[in-house]
C-alpha positions in Angstrom: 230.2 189.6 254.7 229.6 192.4 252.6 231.5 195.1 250.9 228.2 197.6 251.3 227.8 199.8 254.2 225.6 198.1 256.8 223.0 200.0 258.5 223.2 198.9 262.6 219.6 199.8 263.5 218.3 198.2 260.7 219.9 195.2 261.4 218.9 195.5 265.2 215.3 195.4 263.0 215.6 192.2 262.1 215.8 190.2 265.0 214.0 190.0 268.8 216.1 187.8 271.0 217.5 189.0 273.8 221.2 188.6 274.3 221.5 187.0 270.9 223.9 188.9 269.0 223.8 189.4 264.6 227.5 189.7 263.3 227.1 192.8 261.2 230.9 192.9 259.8 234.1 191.7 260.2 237.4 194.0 260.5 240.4 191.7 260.4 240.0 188.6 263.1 237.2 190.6 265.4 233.2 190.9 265.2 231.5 193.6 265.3 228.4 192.2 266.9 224.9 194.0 267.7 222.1 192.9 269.9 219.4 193.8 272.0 219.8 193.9 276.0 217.2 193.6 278.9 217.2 192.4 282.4 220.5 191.3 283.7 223.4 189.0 282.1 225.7 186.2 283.8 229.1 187.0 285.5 231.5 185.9 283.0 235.4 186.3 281.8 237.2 186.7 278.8 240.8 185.5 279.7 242.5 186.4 276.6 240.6 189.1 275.1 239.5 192.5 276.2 235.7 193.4 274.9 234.3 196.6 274.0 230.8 197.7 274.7 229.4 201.0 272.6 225.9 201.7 273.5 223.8 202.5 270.3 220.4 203.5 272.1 219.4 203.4 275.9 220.9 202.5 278.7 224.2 199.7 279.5 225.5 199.2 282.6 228.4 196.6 283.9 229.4 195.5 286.7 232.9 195.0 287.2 234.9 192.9 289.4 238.8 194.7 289.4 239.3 193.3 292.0 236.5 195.1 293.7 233.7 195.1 292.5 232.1 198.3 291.0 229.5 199.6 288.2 230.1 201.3 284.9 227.0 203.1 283.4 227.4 203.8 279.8 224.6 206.1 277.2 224.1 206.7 274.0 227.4 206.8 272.5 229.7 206.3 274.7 232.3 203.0 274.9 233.6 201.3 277.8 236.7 198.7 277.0 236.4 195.3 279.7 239.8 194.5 280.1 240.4 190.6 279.7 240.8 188.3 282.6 238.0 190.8 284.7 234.8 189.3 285.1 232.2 191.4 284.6 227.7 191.5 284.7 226.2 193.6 281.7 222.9 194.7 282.8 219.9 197.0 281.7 217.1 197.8 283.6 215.3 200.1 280.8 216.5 198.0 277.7 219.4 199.2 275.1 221.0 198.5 271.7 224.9 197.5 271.8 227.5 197.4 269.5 230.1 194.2 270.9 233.3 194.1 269.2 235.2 190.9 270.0 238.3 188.2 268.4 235.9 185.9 265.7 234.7 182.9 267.3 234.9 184.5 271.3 231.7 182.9 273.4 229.6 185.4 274.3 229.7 184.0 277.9 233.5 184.0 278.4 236.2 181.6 279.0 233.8 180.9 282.8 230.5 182.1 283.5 227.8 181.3 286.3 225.2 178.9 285.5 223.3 179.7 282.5 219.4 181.2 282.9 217.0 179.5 280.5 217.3 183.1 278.4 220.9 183.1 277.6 222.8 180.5 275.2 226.4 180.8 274.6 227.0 182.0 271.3 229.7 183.3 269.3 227.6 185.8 267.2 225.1 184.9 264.5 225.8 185.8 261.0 223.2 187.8 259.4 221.4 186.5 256.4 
């Protein structure tokens, strides 16, 4: 990690892949991860960690199951907290640019998740060069 600001968009410049998130810094034990989101996610749970979502550009929405199931839509700005042990579906119809802020070393498909499609691998953030 650096000790120099980091610019997010440029960072978001550097990579593609969807659902592939670049570890831009570190604040004590959690990542602050960024990636690019399209098309629809898996249903997954964090059990022992809430995650926080902060949409940089476009659109993020996530389904929610707590206990029923229901939709958060989130813009430009704005931050929506999942509280752990829910399972929940990010999702983006348009395409957006997030900011993920989760403990070091959390899978980005939870504790469970449904079966994986052939365009997401479980990760736990990719450091950036």
């Amino acid at each position: 990690m650096t000790n120099e600001p980091i610019d997010l968009r440029a960072v978001l410049k550097t990579f593609d892949e969807l659902w592939s998130p670049r570890i831009a810094a570190r604040i004590n034990d959690y990542d602050v991860r960024v990636t690019h989101v399209a098309g629809s996610y898996i249903w997954h749970v964090h059990e022992t960690t809430d995650e926080f979502f902060l949409v940089l550009e476009g659109e993020l929405s996530i389904a929610l199951r707590d206990p029923d199931e229901r939709v958060v839509s989130l813009t430009p700005g704005t931050v929506f907290v999942v509280p752990r042990g829910v399972y929940h579906r990010p999702f983006s119809d348009a395409g957006a640019d997030i900011v993920v802020i989760d403990p070091a070393g959390t899978p980005t498909t939870g504790d469970t998740h449904d079966t994986l499609p052939d365009h997401i691998r479980t990760s736990t953030g990719i450091p950036l060069d």
